[in-house]
C-alpha positions as CSV (number, residue, x, y, z in Angstrom):
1,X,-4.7,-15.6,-7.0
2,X,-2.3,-15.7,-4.2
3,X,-1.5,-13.5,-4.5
4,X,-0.1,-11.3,1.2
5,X,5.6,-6.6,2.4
6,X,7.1,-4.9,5.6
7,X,10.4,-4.2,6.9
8,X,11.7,-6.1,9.4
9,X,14.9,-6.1,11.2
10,X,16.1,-3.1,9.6
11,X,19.1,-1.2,12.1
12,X,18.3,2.1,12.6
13,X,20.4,4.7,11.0
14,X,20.5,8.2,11.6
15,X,18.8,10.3,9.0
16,X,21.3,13.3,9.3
17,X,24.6,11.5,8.7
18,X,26.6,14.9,8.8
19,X,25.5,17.0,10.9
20,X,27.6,20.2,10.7
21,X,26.3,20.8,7.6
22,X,22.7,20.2,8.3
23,X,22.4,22.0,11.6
24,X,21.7,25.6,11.0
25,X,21.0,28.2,13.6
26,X,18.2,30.0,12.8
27,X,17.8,33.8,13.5
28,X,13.9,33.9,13.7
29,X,13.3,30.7,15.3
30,X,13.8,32.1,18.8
31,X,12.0,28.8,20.2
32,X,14.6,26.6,18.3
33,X,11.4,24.7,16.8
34,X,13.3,23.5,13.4
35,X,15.9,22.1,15.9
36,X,12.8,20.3,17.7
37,X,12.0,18.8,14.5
38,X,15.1,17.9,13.1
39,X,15.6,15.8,16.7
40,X,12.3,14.2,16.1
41,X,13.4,12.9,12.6
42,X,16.9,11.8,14.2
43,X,14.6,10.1,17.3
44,X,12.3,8.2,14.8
45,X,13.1,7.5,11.0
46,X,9.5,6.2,10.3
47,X,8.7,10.5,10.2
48,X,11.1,10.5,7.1
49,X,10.0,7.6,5.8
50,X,6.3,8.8,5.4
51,X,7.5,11.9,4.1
52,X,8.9,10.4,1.4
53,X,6.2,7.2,0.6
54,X,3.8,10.5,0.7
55,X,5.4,12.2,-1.9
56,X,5.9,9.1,-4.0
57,X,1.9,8.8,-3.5
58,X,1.3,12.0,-4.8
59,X,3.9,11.3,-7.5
60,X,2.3,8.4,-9.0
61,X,-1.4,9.9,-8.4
62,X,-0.4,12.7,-11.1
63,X,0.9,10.6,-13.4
64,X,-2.4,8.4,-13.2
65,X,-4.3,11.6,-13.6
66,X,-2.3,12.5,-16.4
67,X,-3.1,9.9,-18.6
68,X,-1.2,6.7,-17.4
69,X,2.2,5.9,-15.8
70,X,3.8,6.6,-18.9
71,X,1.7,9.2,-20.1
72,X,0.5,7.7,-22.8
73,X,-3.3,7.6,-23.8
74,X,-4.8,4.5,-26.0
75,X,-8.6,4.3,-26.6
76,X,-10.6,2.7,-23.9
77,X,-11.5,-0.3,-26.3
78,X,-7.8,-0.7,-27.2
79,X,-7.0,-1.1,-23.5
80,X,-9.6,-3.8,-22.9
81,X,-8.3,-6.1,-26.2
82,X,-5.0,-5.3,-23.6
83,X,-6.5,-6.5,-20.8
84,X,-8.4,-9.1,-22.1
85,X,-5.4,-10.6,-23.7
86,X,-3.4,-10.5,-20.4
87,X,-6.6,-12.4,-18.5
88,X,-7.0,-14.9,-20.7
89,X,-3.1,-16.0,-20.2
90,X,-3.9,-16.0,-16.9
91,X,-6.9,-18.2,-16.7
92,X,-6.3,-20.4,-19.8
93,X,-9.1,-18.7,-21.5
94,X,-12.5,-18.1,-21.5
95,X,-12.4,-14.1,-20.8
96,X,-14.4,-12.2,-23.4
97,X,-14.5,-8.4,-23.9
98,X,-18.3,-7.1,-23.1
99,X,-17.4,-3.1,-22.6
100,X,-15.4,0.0,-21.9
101,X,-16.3,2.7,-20.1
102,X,-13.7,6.1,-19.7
103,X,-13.5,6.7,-15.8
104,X,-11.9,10.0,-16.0
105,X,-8.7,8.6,-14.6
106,X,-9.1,5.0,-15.2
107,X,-10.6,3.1,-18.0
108,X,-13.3,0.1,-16.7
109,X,-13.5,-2.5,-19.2
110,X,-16.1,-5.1,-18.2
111,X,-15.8,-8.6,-19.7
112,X,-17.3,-12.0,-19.5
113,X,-16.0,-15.5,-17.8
114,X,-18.0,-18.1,-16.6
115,X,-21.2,-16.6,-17.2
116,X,-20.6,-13.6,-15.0
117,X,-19.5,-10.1,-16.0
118,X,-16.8,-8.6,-13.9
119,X,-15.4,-5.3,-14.1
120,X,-12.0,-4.5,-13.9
121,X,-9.8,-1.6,-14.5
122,X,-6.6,-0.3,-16.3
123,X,-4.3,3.0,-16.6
124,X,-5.4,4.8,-19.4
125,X,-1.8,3.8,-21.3
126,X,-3.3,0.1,-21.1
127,X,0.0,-1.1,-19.3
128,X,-1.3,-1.4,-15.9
129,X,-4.5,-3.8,-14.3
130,X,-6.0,-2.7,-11.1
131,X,-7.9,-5.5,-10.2
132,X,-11.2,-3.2,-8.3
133,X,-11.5,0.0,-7.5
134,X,-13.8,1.0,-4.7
135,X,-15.4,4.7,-4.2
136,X,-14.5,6.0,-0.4
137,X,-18.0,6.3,0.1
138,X,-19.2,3.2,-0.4
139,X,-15.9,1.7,0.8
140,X,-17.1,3.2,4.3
141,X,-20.6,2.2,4.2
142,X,-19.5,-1.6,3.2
143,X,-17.2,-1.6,5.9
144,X,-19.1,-0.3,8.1
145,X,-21.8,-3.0,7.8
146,X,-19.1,-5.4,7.5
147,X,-18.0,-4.7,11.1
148,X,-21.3,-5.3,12.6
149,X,-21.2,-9.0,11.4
150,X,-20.1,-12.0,13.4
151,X,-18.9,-15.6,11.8
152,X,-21.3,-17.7,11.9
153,X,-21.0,-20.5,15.0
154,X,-20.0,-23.7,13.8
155,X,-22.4,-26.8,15.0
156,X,-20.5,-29.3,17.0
157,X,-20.9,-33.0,16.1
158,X,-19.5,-36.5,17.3
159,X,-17.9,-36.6,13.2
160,X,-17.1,-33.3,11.9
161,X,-17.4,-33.3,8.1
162,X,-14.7,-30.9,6.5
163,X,-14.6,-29.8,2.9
164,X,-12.0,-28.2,1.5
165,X,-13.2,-26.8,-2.2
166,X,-10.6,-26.6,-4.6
167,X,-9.8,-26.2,-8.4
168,X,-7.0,-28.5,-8.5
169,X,-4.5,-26.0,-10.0
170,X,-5.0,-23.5,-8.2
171,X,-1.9,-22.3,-6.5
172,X,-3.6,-21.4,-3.0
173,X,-5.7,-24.0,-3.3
174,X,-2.6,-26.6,-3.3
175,X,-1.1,-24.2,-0.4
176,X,-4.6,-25.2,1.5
177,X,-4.2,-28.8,0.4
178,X,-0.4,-28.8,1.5
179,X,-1.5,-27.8,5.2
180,X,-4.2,-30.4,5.1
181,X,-2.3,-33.2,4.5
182,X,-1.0,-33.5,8.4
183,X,-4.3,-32.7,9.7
184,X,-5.6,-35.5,7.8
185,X,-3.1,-37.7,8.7
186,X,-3.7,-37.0,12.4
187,X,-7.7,-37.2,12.5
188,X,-8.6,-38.9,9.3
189,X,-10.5,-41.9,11.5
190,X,-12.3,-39.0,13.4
191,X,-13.5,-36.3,11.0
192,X,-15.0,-36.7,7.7
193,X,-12.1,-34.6,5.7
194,X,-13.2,-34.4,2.2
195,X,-11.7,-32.4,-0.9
196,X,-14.5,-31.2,-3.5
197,X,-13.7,-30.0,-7.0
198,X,-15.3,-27.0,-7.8
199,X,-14.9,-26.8,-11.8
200,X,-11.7,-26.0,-13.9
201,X,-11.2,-21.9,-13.7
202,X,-7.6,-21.9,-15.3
203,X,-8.7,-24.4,-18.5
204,X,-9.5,-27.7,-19.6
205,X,-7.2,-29.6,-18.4
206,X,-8.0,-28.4,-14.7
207,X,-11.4,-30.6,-15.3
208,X,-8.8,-32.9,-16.5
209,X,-6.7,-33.3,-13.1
210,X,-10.4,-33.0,-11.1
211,X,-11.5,-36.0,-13.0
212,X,-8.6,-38.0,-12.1
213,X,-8.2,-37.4,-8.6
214,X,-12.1,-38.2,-8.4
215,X,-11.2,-41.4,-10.0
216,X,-8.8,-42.4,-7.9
217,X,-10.6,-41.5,-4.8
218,X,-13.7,-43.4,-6.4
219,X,-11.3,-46.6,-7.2
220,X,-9.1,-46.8,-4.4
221,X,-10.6,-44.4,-1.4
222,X,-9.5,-41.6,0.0
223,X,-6.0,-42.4,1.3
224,X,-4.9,-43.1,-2.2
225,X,-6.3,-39.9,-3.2
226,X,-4.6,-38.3,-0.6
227,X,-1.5,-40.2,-0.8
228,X,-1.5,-39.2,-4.5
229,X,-2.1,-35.5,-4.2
230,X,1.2,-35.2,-1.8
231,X,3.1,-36.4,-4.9
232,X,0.7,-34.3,-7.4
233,X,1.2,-31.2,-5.1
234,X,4.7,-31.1,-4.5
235,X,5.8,-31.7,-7.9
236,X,7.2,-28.5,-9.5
237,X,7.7,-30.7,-12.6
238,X,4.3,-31.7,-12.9
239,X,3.6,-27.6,-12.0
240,X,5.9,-26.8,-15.7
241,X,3.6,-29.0,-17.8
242,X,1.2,-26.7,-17.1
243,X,-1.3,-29.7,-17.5
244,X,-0.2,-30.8,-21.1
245,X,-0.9,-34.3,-21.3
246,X,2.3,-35.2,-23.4
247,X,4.2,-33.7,-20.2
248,X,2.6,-35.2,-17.4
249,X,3.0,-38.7,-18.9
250,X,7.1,-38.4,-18.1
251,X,5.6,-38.0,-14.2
252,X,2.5,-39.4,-13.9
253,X,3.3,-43.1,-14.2
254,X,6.3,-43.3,-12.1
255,X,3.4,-41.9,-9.2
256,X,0.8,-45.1,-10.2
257,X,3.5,-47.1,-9.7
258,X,4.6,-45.9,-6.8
259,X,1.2,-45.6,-5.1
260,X,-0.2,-49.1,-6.7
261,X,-2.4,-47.0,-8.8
262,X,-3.5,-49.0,-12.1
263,X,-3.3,-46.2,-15.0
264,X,-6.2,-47.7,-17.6
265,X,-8.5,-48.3,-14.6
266,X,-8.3,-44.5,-13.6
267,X,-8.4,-43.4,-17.5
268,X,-12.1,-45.7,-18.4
269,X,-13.2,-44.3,-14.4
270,X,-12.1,-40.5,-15.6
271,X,-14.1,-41.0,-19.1
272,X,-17.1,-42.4,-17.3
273,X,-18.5,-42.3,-13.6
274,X,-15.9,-39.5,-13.1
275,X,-18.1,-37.0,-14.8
276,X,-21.1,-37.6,-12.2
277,X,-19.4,-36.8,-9.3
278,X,-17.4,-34.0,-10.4
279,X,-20.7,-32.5,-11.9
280,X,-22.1,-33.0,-8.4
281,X,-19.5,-32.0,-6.2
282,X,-19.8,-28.5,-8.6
283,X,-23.3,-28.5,-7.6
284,X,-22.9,-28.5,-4.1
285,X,-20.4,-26.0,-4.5
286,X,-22.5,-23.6,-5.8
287,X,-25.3,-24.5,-3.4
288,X,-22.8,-23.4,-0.6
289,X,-21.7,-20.2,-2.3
290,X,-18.4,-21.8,-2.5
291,X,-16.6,-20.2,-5.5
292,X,-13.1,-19.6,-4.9
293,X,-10.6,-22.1,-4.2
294,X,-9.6,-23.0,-1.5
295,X,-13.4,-22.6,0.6
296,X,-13.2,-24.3,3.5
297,X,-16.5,-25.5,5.7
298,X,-16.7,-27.4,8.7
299,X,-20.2,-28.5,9.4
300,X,-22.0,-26.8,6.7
301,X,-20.3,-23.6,7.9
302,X,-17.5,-21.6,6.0
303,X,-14.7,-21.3,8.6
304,X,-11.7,-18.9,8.0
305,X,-8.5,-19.9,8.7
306,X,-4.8,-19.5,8.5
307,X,-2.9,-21.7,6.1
308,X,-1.0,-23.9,8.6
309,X,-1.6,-27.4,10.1
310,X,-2.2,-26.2,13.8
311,X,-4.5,-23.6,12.6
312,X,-6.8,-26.2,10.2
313,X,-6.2,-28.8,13.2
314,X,-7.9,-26.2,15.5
315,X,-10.6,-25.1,14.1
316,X,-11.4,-29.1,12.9
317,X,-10.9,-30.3,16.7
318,X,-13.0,-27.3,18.2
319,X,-15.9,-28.6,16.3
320,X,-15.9,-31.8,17.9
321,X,-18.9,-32.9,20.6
322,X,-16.2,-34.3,22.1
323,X,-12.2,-33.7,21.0
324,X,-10.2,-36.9,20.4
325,X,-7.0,-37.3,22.4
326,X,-5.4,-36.9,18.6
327,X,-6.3,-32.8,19.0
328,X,-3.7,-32.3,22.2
329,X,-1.0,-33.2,19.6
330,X,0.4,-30.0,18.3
331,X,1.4,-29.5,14.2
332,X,3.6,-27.0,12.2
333,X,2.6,-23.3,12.2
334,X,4.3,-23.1,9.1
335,X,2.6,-22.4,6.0
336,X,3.4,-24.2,2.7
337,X,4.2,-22.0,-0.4
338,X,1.5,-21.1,-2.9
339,X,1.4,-23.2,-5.9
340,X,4.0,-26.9,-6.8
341,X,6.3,-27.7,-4.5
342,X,7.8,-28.2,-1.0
343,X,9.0,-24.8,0.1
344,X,7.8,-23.1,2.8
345,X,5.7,-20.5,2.5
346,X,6.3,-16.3,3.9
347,X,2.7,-16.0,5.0
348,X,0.1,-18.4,7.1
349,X,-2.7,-15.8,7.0
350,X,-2.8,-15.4,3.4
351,X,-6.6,-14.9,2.3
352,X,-5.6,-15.0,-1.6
353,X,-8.2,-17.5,-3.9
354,X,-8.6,-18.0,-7.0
């Protein structure tokens, strides 16, 4: 909810490819000043670039202004049984309509998930969702106050307890867990490195997947559970079922099996104790203010950082009384992909959550 483009590498080309036709002499510009310009364009391509992302700006802007990209207009109401539709295949459902409101250029059409109301905006054609839109004003003011703040200081302990909050199909939160997995491997017998489900945002059968990996965590300890979630994360079949049970059970076993992982233990755990714990790790969730996934805290304290082992390494070992010899090793600074499976990722300092 991922969500982090640029050019890179790109050879520099000349933006007047024949000039005998483009260079003019100019009676009244007795101080050559077109000339002047037309060197600076040749010298630096970025000047024609902006000229030409600004008009696209200004293209788009008017055609928002106008009604919509397409120019249609649909009632505001219309747009949010549009948008509302479009959510709730995105989050498995759960998103209800509350309101519209006509914004002049934009419709807002407020609706309900989770018990909060969140606002969120379309073209007035209903074919585009912005997901915020922010008035410069208060846009300055917020950041403005927002650069007088400082992260908070993380307390240093001989243990370091680490959460990593998660909704267990989230894709960024299975980026998060991805990185993890090293850094737990490395300094699992010196920090306390826990993962906490925070409820199911995307539908039932997230709650589902929480109450198994809780099981097997419960049943076997926290290896398993980790061991387990390095098959679970990098599937990209288990990813397709999109957590139908009928699906999962062509995958599933052959990971119990694999892992030693008795399958009618972890179904009676899931249907029973299961249901404690995940109600309680959603509890201290909330208590935290820990409502996207992935949140990460070291020491009671949200800590962000880049989506790579060395960085999550880091910021575990600097919270140490005293490091281990284990924090001198040095891990990837690679960051998985988003979402099931084993590619690499194009960003490590991707802030998107669900």
């Amino acid at each position: 909810m991922d969500e982090r483009k640029h050019w890179e590498n790109r050879p520099e080309r000349s933006i007047v490819s024949r000039p005998e036709k483009t260079v003019m002499k100019i009676d009244n510009d007795p101080d050559n000043r077109i000339s002047k310009v037309t060197e600076r364009v040749k010298g630096n391509p970025w000047i024609m670039v902006s000229i030409v992302l600004g008009i696209a700006v200004i293209i788009l802007l008017f055609m928002v202004f106008k009604g919509g990209i397409t120019g249609n207009v649909i009632k505001a109401d219309d747009a949010g049984t549009k948008i509302v539709e479009y959510l709730n295949g995105m989050t498995g459902g759960g998103v209800e309509f509350v309101s519209s409101e006509d914004l002049g250029s934009l419709y807002q059409i407020t609706v309900s998930y989770q018990g909060q109301e969140i606002p969120v905006f379309t073209t007035k054609d209903g074919e585009y969702f912005l997901q915020g839109a922010v008035p410069i004003n208060a846009q300055t003011a917020d950041n403005s106050a927002a650069n007088t703040q400082t992260p908070a200081e993380v307390p240093k302990s001989d243990k370091p307890k680490v959460e990593a909050f998660i909704f267990s199909y989230c894709p960024y939160g299975l980026q998060f867990e991805k990185a993890l997995f090293p850094v737990y491997d490395l300094l699992k017998g010196k920090a306390d490195i826990n993962i906490v489900a925070i409820g199911a945002m995307h539908g039932e059968f997230e709650k589902t997947e929480s109450l198994r990996q809780i099981s097997i965590e419960q049943l076997y300890g926290r290896d398993k559970l980790f061991a387990y979630l390095k098959e679970f994360d990098s599937s990209t079949n288990i990813g397709a079922c999109s957590g139908d049970d009928t699906c999962l059970n062509k995958y599933l076993p052959a990971i119990y099996t694999k892992l030693g992982i008795d399958k009618t233990k972890v179904d009676n755990y899931m249907k029973s104790s299961a249901v404690t714990v995940y109600d309680a790790q959603g509890a201290e969730a909330n208590s935290l203010g820990q409502t996207g996934s992935p949140g990460f805290m070291i020491n009671g304290v949200e800590v962000q950082v880049s989506r790579t082992p060395e960085a999550i390494k880091t910021a575990i070992c600097s919270a140490f009384n005293t490091a281990p010899a284990e924090c001198s090793q040095t891990l990837s600074t690679a960051s998985p992909g988003a979402g099931f499976g084993a590619a690499a990722g194009s960003s490590a300092s991707s802030a998107a959550q669900c």
